[in-house]
N, C-alpha and C positions, 0 to 999 in steps of 0.2 A: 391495921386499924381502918384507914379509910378505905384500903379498896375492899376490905370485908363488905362496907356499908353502903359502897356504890353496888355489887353484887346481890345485898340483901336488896338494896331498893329497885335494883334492875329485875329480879326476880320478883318482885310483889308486884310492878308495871307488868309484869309478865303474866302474873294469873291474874290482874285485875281485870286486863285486856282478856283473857282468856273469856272470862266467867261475862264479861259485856257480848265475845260473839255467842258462847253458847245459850245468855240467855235473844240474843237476837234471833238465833237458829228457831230457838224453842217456840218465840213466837208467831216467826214466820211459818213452822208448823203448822198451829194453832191456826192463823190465818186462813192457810190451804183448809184444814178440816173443816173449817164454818164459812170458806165461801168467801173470806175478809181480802181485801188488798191493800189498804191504805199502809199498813204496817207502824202504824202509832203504836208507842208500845209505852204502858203505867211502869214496866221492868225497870227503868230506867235507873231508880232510887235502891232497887236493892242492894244486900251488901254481895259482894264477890266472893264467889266459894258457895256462898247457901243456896238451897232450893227454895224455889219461889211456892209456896202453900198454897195450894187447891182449894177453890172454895168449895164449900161441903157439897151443894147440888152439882157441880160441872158434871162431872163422869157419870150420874144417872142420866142427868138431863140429856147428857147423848147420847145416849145408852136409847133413851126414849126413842128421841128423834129418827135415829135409824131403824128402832121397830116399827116405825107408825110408817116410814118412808120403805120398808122391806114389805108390811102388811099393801099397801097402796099398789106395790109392784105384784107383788104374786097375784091382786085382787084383777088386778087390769089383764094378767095372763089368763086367766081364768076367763074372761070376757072373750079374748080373743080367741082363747081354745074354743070356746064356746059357738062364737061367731062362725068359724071356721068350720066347727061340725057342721052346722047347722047348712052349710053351702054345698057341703057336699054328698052328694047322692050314695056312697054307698057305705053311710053313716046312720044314714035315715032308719034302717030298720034297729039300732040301737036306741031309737027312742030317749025316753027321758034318761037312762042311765046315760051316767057322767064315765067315757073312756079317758083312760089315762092320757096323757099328751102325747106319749111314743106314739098310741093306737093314732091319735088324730093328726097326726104328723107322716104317718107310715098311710094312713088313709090320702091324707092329702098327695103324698108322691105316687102312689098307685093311680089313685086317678088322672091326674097330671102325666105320667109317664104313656099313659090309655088315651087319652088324647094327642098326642103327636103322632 
C-alpha cells in the first residue's frame, strides 16, 4: 500500500520534472532560432506530458523570414559576382552576358595566378 504510493508519486515527480526540462530545452531552441537570450519562458503553466500548441502563423512566419534573408543573400552574391567581373580584364569581352559564378571565379584565379 504505501510504498506503492511513494513509487507512484516518485514517478509522477519524475515526469513532471521531465516534461519542465523538455519544455525548457524546447524553448531554449526557439530562442537560438529567433536570436532570443533572456530565456523567459510563458511554458511555465503547462501541464506535463502535453505539447505545447503552435500558434497558427509561427511556422510560416519563419518559413518567410528565411526566404526573404536567403533572397538578400543570393541578391548581394549576385552584386559581388558582378563587381568582380566587371575588374577583371579578361571578362571584359563577355560583355553584358551574365557568366555563371564558376566562370567568374575560375576567371578571377587565372588572372591572379598571371600576375605573380
Amino acid at each position: 500500500g504505501t510504498r506503492r504510493l511513494v513509487k507512484m508519486d516518485q514517478s509522477m515527480q519524475y515526469q513532471q520534472e521531465m516534461a519542465r526540462l523538455q519544455a525548457q530545452r524546447q524553448q531554449q531552441q526557439r530562442d537560438q532560432d529567433f536570436g532570443e537570450s533572456d530565456g523567459d519562458s510563458d511554458d511555465d503553466d503547462d501541464q506535463p506530458g502535453q505539447k505545447r500548441a503552435r500558434k497558427s502563423g509561427e511556422l510560416p512566419d519563419r518559413k518567410e523570414k528565411h526566404k526573404v534573408v536567403e533572397q538578400k543573400r543570393r541578391e548581394k552574391t549576385k552584386e559581388l559576382l558582378a563587381d568582380l567581373q566587371d575588374l577583371l580584364p579578361n571578362t571584359e569581352d563577355a560583355g553584358a552576358t551574365n557568366l555563371t559564378m564558376n566562370t567568374v571565379l575560375q576567371c578571377a584565379i587565372d588572372f591572379l595566378t598571371q600576375r605573380q
